[in-house]
mmCIF file of the N, C-alpha and C atoms, coordinates in Angstrom:
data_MODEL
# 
_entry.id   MODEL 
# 
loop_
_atom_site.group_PDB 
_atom_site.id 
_atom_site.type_symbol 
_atom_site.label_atom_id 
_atom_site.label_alt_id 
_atom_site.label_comp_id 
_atom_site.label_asym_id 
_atom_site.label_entity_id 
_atom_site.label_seq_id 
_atom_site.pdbx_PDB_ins_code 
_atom_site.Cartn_x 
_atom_site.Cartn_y 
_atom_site.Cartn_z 
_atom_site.occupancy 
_atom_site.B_iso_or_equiv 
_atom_site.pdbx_formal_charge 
_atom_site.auth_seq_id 
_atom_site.auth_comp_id 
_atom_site.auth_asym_id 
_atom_site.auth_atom_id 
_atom_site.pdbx_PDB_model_num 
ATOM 1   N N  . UNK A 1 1  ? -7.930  -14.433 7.737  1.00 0.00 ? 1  UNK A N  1 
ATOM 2   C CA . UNK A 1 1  ? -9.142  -13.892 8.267  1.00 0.00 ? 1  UNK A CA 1 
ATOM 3   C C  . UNK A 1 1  ? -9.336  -12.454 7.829  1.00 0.00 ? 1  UNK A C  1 
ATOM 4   N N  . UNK A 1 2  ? -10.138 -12.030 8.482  1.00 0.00 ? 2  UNK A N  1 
ATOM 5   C CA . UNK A 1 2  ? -10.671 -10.539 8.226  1.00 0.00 ? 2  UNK A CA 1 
ATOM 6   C C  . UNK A 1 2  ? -9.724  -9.418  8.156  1.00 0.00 ? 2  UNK A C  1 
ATOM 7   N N  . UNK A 1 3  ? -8.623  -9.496  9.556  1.00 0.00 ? 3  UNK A N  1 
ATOM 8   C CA . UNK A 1 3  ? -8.103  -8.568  9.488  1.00 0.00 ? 3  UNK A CA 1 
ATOM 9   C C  . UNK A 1 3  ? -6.676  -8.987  9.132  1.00 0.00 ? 3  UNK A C  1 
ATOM 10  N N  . UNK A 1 4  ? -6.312  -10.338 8.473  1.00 0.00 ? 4  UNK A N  1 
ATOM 11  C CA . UNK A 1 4  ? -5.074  -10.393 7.472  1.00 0.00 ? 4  UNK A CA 1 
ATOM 12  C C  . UNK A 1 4  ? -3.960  -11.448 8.836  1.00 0.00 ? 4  UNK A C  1 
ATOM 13  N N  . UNK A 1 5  ? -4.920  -12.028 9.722  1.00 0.00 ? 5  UNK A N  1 
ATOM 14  C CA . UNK A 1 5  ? -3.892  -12.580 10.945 1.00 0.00 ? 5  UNK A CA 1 
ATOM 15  C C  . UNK A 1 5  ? -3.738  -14.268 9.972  1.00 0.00 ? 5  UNK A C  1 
ATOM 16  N N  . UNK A 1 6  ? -2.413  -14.324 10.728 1.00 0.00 ? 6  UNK A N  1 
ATOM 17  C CA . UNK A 1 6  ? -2.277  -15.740 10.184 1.00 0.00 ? 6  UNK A CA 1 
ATOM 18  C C  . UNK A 1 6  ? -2.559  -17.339 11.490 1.00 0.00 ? 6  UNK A C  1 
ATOM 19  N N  . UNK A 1 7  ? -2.964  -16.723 12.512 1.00 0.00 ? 7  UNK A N  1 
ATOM 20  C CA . UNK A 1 7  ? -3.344  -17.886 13.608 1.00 0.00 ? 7  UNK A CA 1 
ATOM 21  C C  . UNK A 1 7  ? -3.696  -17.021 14.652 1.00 0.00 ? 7  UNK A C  1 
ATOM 22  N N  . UNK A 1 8  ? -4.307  -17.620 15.279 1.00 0.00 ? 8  UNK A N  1 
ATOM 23  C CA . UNK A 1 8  ? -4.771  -17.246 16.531 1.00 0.00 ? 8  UNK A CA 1 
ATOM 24  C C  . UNK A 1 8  ? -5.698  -18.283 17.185 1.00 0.00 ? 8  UNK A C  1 
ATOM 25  N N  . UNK A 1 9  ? -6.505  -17.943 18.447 1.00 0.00 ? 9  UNK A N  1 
ATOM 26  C CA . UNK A 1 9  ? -6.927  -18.932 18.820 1.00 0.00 ? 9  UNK A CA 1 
ATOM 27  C C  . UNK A 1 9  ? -8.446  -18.376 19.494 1.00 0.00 ? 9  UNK A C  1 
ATOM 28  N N  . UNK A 1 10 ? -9.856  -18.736 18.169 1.00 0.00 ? 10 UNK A N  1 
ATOM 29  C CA . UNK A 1 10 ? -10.810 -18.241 18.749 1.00 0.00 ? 10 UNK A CA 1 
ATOM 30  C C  . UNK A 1 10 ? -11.586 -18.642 20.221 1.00 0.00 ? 10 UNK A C  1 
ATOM 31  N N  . UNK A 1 11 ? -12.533 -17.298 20.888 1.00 0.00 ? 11 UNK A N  1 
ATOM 32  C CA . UNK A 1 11 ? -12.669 -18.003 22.276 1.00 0.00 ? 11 UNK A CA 1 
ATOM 33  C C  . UNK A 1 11 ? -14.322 -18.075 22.147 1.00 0.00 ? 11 UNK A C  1 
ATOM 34  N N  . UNK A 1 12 ? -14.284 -19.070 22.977 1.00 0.00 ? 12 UNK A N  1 
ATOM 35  C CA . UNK A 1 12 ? -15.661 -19.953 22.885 1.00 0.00 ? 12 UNK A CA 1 
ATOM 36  C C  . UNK A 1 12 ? -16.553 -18.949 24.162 1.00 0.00 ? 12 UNK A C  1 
ATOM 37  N N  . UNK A 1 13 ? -17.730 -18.311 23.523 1.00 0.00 ? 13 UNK A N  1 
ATOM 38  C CA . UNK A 1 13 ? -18.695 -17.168 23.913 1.00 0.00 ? 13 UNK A CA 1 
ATOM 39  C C  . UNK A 1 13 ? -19.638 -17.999 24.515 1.00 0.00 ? 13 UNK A C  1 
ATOM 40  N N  . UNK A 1 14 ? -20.536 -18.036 25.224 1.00 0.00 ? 14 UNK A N  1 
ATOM 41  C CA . UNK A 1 14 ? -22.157 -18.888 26.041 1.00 0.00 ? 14 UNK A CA 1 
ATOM 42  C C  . UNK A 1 14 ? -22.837 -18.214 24.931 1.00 0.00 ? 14 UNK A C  1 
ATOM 43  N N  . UNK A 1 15 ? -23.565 -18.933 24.386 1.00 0.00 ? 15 UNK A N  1 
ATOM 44  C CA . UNK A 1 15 ? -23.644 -20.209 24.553 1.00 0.00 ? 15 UNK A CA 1 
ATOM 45  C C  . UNK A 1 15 ? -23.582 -21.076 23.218 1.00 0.00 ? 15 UNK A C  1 
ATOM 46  N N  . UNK A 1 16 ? -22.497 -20.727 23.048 1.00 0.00 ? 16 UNK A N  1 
ATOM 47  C CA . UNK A 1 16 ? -21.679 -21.296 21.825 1.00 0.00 ? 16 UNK A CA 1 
ATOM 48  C C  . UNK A 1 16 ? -21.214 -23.092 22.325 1.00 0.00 ? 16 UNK A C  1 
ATOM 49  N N  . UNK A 1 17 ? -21.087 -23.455 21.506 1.00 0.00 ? 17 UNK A N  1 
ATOM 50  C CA . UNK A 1 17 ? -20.052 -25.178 21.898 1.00 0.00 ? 17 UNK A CA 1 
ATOM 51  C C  . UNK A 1 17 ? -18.907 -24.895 20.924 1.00 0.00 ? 17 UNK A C  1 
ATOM 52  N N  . UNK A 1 18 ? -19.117 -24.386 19.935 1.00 0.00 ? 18 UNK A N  1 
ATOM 53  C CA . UNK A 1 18 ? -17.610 -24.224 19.597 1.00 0.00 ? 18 UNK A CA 1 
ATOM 54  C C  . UNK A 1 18 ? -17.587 -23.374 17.999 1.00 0.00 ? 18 UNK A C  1 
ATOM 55  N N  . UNK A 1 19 ? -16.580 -22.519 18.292 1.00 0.00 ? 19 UNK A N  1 
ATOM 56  C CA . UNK A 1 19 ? -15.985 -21.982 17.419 1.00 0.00 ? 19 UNK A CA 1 
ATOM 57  C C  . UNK A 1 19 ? -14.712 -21.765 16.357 1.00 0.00 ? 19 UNK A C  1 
ATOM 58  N N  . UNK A 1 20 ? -15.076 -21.372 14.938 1.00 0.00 ? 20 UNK A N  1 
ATOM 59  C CA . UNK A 1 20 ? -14.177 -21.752 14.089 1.00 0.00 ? 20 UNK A CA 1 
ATOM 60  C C  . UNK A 1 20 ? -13.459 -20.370 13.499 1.00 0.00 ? 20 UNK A C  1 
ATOM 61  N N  . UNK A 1 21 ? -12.250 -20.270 13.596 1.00 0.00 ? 21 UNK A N  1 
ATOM 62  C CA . UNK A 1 21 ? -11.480 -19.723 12.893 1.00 0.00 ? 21 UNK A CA 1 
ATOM 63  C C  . UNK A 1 21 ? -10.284 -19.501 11.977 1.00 0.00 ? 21 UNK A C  1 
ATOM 64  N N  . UNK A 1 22 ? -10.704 -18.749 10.618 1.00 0.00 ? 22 UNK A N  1 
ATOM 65  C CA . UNK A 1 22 ? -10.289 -19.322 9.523  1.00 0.00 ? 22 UNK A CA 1 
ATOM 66  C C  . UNK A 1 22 ? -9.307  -17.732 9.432  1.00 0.00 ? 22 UNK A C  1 
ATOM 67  N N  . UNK A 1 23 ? -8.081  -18.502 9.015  1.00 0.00 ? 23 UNK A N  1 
ATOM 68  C CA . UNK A 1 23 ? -7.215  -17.561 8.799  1.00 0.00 ? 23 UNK A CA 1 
ATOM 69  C C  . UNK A 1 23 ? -6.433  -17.076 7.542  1.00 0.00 ? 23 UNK A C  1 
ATOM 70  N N  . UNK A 1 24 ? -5.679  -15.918 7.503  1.00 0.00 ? 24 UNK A N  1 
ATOM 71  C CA . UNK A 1 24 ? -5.615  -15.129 6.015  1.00 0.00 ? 24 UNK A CA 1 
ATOM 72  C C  . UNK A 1 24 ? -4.720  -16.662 5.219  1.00 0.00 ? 24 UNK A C  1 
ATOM 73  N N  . UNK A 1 25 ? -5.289  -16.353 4.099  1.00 0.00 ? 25 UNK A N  1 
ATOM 74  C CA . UNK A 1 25 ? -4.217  -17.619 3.078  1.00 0.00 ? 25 UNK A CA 1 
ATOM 75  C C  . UNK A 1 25 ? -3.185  -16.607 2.648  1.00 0.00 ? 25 UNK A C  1 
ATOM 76  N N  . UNK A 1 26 ? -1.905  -17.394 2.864  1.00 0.00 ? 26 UNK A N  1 
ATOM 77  C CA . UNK A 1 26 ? -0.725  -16.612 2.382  1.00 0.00 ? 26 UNK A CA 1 
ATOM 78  C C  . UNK A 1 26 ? 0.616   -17.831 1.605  1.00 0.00 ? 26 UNK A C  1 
ATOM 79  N N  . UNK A 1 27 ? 1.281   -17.534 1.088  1.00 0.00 ? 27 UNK A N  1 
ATOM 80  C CA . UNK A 1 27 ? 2.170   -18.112 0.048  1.00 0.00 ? 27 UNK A CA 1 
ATOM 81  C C  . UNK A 1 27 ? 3.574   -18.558 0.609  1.00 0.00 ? 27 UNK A C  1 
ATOM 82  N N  . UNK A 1 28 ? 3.642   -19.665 1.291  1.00 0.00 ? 28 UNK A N  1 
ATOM 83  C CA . UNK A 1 28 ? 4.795   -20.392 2.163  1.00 0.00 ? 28 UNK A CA 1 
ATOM 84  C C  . UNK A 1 28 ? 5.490   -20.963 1.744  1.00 0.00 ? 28 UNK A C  1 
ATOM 85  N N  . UNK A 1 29 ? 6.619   -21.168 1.938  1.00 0.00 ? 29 UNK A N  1 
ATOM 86  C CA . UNK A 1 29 ? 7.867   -22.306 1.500  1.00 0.00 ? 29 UNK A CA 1 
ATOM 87  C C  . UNK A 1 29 ? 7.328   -23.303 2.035  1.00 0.00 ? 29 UNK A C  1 
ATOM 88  N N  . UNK A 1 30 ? 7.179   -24.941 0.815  1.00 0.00 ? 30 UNK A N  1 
ATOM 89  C CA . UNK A 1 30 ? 6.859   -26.311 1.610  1.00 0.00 ? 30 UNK A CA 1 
ATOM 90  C C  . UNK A 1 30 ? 7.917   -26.964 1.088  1.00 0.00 ? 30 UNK A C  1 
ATOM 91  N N  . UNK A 1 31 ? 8.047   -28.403 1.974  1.00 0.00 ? 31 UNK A N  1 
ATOM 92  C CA . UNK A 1 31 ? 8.852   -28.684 1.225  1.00 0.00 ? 31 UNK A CA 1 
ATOM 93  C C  . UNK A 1 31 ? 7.558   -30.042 0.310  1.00 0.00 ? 31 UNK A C  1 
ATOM 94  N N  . UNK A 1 32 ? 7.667   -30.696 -0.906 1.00 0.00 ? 32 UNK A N  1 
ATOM 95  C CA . UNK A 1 32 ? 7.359   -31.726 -1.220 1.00 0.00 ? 32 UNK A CA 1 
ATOM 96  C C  . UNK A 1 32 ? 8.229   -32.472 -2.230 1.00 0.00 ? 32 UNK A C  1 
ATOM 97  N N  . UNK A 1 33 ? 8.039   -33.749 -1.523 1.00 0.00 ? 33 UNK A N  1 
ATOM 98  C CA . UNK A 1 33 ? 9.033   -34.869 -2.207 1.00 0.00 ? 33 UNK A CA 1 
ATOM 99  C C  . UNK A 1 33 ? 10.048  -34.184 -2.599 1.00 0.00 ? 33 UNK A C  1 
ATOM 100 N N  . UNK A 1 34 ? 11.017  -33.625 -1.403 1.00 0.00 ? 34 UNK A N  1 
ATOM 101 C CA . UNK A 1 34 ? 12.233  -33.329 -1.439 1.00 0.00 ? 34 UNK A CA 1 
ATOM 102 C C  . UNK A 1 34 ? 12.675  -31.654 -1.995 1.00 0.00 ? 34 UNK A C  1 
ATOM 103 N N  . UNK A 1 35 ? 11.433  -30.860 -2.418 1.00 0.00 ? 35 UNK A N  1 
ATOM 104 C CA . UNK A 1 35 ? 11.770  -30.177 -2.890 1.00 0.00 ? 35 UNK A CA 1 
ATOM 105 C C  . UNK A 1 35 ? 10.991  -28.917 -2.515 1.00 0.00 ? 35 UNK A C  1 
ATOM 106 N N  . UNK A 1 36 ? 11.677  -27.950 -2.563 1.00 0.00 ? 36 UNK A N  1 
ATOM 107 C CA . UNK A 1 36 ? 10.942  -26.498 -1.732 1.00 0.00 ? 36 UNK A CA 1 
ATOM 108 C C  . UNK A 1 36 ? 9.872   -25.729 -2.723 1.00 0.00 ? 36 UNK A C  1 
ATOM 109 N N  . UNK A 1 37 ? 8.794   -26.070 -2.549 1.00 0.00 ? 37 UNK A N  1 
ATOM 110 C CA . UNK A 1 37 ? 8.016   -24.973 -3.573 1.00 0.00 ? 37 UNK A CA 1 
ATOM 111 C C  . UNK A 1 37 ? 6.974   -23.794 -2.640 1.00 0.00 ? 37 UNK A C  1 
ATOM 112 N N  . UNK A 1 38 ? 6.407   -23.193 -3.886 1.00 0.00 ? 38 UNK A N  1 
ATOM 113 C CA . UNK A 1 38 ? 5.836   -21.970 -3.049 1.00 0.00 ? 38 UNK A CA 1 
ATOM 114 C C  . UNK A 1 38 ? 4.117   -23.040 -3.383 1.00 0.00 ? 38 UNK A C  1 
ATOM 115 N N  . UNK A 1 39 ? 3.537   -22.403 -1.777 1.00 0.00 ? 39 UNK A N  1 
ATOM 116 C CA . UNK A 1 39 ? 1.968   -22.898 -2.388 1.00 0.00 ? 39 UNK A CA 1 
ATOM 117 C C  . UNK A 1 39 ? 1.413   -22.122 -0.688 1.00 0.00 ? 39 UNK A C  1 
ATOM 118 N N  . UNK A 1 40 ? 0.205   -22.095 -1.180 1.00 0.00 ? 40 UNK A N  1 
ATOM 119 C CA . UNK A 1 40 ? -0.729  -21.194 -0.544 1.00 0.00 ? 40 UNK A CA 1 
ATOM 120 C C  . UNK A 1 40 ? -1.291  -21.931 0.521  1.00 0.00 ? 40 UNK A C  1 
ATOM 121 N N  . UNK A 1 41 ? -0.820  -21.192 1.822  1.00 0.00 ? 41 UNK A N  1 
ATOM 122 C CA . UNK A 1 41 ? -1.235  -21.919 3.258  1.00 0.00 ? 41 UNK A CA 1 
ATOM 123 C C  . UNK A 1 41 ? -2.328  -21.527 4.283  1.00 0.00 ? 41 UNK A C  1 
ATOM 124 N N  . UNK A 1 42 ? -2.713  -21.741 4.511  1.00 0.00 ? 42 UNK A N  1 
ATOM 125 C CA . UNK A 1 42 ? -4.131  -21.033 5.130  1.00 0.00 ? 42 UNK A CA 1 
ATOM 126 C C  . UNK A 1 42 ? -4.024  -21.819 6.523  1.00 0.00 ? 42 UNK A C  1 
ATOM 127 N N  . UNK A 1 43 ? -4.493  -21.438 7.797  1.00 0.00 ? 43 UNK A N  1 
ATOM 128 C CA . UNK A 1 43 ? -4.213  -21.743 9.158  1.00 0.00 ? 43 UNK A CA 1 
ATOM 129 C C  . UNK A 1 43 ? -6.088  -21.917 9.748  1.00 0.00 ? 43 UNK A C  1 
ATOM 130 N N  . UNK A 1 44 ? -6.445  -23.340 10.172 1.00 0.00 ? 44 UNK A N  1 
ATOM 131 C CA . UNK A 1 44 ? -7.592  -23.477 10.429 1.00 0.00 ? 44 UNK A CA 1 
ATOM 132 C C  . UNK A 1 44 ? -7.866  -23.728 11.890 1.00 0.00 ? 44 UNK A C  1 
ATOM 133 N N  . UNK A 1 45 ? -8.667  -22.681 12.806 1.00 0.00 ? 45 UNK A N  1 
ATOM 134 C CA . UNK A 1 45 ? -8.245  -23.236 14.282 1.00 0.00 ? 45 UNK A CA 1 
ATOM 135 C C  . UNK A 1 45 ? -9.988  -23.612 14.861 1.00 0.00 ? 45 UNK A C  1 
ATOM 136 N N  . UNK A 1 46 ? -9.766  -24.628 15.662 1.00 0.00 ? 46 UNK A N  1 
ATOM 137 C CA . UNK A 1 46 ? -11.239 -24.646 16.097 1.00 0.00 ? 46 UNK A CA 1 
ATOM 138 C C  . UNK A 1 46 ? -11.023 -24.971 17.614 1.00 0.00 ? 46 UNK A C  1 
ATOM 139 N N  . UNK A 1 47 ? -11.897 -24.139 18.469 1.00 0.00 ? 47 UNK A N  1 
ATOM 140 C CA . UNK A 1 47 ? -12.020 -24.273 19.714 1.00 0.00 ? 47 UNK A CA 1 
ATOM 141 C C  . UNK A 1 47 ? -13.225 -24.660 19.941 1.00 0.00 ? 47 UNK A C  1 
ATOM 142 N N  . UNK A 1 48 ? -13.593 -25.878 20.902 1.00 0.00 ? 48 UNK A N  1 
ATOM 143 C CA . UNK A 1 48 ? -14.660 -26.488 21.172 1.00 0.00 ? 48 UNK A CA 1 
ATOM 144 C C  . UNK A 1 48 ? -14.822 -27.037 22.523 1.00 0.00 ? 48 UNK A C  1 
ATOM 145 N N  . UNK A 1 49 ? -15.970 -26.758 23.208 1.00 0.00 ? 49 UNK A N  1 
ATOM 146 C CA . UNK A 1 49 ? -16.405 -27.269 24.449 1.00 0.00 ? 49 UNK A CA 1 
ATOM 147 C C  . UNK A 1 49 ? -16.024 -29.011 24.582 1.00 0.00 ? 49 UNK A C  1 
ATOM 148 N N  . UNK A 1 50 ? -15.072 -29.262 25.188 1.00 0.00 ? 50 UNK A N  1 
ATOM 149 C CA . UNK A 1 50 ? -15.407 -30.686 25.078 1.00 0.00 ? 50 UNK A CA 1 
ATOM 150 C C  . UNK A 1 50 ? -16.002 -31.045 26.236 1.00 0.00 ? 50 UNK A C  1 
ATOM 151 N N  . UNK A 1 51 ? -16.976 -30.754 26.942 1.00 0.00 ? 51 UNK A N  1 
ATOM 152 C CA . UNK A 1 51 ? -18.271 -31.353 27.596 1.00 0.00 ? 51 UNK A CA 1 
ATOM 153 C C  . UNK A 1 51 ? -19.216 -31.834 26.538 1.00 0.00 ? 51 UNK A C  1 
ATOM 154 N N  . UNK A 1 52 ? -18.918 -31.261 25.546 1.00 0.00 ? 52 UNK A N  1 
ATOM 155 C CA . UNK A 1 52 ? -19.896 -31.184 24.295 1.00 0.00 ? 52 UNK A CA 1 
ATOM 156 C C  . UNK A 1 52 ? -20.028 -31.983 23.257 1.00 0.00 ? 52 UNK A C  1 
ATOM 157 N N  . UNK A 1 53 ? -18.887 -31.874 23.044 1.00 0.00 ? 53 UNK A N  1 
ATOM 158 C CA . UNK A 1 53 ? -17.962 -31.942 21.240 1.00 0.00 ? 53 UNK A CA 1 
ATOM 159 C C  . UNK A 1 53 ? -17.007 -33.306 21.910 1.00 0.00 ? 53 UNK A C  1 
ATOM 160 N N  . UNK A 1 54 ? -17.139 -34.454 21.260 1.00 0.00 ? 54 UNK A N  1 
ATOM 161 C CA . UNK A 1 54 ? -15.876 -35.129 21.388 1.00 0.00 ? 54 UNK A CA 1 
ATOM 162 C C  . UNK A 1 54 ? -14.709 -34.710 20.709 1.00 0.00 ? 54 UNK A C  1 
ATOM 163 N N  . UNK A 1 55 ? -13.333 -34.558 21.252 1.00 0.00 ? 55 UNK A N  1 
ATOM 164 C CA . UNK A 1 55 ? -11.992 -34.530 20.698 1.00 0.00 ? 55 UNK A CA 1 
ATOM 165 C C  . UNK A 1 55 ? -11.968 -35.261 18.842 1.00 0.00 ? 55 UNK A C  1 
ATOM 166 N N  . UNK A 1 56 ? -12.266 -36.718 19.329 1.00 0.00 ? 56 UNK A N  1 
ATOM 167 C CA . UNK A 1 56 ? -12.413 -37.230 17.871 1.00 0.00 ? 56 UNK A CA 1 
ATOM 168 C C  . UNK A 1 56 ? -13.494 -36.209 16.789 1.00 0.00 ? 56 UNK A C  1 
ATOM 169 N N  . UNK A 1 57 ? -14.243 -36.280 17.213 1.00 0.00 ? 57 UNK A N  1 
ATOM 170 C CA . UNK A 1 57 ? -15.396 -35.575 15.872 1.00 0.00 ? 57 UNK A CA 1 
ATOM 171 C C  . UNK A 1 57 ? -14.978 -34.548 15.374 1.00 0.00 ? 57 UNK A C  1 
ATOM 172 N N  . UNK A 1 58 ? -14.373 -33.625 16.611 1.00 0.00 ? 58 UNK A N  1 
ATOM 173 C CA . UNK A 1 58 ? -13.868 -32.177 15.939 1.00 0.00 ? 58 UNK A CA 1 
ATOM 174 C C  . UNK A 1 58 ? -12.949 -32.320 15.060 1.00 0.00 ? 58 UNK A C  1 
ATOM 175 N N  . UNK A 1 59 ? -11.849 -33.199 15.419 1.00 0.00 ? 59 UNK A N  1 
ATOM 176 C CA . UNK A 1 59 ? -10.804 -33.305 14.060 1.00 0.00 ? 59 UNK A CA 1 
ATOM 177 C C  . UNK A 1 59 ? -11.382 -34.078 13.261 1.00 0.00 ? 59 UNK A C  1 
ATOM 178 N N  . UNK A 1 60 ? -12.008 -35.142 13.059 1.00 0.00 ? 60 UNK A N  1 
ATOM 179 C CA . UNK A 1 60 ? -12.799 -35.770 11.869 1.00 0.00 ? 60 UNK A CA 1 
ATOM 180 C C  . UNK A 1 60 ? -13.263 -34.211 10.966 1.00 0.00 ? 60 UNK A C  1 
ATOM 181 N N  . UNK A 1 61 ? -14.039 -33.464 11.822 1.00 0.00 ? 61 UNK A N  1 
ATOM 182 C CA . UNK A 1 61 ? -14.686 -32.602 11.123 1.00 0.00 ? 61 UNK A CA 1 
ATOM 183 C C  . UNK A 1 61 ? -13.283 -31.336 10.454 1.00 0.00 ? 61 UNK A C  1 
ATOM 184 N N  . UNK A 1 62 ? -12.787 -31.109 10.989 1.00 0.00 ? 62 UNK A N  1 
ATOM 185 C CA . UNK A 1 62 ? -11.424 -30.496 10.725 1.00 0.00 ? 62 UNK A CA 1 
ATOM 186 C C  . UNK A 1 62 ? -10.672 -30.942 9.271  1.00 0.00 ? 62 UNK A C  1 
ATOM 187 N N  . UNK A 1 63 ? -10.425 -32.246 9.862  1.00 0.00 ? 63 UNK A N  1 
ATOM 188 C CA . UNK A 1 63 ? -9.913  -32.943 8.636  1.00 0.00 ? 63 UNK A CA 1 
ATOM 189 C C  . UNK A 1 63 ? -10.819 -33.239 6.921  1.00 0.00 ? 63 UNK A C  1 
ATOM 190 N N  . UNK A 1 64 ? -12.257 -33.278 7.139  1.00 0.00 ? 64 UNK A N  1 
ATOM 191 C CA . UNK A 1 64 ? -12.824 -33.106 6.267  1.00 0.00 ? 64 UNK A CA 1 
ATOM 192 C C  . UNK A 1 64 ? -13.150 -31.367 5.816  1.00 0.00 ? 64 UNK A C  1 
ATOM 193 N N  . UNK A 1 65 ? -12.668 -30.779 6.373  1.00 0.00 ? 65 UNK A N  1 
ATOM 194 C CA . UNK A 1 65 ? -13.011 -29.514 6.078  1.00 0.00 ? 65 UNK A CA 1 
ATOM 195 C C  . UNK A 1 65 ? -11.529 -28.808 4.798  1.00 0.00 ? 65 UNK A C  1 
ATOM 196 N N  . UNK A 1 66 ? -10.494 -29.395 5.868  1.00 0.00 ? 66 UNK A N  1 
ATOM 197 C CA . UNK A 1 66 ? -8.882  -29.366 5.083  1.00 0.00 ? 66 UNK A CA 1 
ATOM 198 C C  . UNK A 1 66 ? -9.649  -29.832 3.806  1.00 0.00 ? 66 UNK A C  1 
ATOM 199 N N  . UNK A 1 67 ? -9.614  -30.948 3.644  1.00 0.00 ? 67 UNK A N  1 
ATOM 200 C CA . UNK A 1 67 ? -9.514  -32.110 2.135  1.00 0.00 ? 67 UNK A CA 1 
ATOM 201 C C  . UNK A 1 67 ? -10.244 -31.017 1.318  1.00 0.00 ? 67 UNK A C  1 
ATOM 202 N N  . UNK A 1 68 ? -11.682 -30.902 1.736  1.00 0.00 ? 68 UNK A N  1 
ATOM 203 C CA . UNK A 1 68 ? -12.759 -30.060 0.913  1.00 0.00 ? 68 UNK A CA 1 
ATOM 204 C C  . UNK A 1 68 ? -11.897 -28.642 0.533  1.00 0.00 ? 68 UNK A C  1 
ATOM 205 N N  . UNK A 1 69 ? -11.069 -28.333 1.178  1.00 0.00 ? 69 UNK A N  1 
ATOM 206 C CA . UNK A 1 69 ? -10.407 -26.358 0.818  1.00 0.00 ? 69 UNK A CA 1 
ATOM 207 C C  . UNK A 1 69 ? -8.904  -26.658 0.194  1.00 0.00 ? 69 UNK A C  1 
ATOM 208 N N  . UNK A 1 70 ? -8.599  -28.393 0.199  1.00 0.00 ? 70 UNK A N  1 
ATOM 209 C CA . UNK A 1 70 ? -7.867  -28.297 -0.881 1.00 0.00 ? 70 UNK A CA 1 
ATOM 210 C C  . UNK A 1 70 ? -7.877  -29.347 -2.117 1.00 0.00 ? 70 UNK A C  1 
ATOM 211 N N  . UNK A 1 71 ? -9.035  -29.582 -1.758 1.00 0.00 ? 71 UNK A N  1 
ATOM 212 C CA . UNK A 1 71 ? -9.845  -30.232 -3.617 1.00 0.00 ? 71 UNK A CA 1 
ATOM 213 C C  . UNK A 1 71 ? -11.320 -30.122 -3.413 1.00 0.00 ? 71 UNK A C  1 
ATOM 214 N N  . UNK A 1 72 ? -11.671 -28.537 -3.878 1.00 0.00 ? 72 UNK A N  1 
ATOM 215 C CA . UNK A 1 72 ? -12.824 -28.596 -3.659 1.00 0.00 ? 72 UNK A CA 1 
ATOM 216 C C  . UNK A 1 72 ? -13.916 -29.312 -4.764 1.00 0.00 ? 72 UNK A C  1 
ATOM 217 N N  . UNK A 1 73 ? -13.517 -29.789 -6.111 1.00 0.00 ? 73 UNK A N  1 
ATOM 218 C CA . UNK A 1 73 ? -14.202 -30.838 -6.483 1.00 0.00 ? 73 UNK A CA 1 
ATOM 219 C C  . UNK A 1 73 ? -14.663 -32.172 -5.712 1.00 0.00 ? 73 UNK A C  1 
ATOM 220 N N  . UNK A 1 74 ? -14.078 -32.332 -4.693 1.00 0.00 ? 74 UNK A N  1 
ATOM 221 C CA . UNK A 1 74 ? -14.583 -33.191 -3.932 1.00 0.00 ? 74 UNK A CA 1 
ATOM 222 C C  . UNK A 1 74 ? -15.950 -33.243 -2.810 1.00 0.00 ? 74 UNK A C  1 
ATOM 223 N N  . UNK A 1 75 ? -16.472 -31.856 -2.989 1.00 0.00 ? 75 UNK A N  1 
ATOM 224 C CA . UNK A 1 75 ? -17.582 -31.433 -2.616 1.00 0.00 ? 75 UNK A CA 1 
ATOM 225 C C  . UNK A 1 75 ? -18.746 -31.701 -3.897 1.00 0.00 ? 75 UNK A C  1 
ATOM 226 N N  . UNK A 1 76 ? -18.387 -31.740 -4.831 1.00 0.00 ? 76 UNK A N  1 
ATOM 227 C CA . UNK A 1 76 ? -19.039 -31.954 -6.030 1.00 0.00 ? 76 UNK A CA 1 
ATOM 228 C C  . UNK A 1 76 ? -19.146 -33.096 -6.658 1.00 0.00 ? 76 UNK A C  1 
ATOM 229 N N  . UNK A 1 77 ? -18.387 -33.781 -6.145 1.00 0.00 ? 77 UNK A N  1 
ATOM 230 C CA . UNK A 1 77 ? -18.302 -35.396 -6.401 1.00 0.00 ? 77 UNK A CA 1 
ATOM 231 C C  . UNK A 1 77 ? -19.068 -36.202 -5.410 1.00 0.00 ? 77 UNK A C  1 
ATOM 232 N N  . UNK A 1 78 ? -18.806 -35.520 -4.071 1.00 0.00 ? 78 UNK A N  1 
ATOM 233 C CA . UNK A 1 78 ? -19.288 -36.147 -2.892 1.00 0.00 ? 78 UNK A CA 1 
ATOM 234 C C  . UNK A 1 78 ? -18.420 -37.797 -2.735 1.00 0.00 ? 78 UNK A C  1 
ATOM 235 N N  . UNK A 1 79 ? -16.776 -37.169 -2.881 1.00 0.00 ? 79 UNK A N  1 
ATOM 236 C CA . UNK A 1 79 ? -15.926 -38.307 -2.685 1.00 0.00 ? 79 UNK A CA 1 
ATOM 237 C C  . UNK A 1 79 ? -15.743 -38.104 -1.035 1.00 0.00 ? 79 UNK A C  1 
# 
């Protein structure tokens, strides 16, 4: 984010239903298929009214947001 935080947890203002916060990308140990590499991690938090917002939709929407910030040709394909 703005000021370089790596998580936190934004708070939902009136008369908002829900808010998104996107946090600094920084360069983490993962492991894949067995093996430790460096790759760039970014922390996505969303707080949402659920009077509002179903539980499901927000992570649907979450999860399509991930895919799109890590193949963003897939916004361009419209896969």
């Amino acid at each position: 984010g703005v000021f370089g935080s790596m998580l936190s947890t934004p708070i939902i203002n009136p008369p908002q239903s829900a808010i998104l916060g996107i946090h600094a990308t920084k360069e983490r140990a993962v492991v894949e298929n067995g093996q430790i590499v460096i790759r760039p991690i970014n922390y996505l938090a969303l707080s949402y009214d659920h009077r509002i917002i179903d539980g499901r939709e927000a992570v649907l929407g979450l999860v399509a947001m991930k895919d799109a910030l890590e193949d963003p040709s897939r916004l361009l394909l419209d896969l």
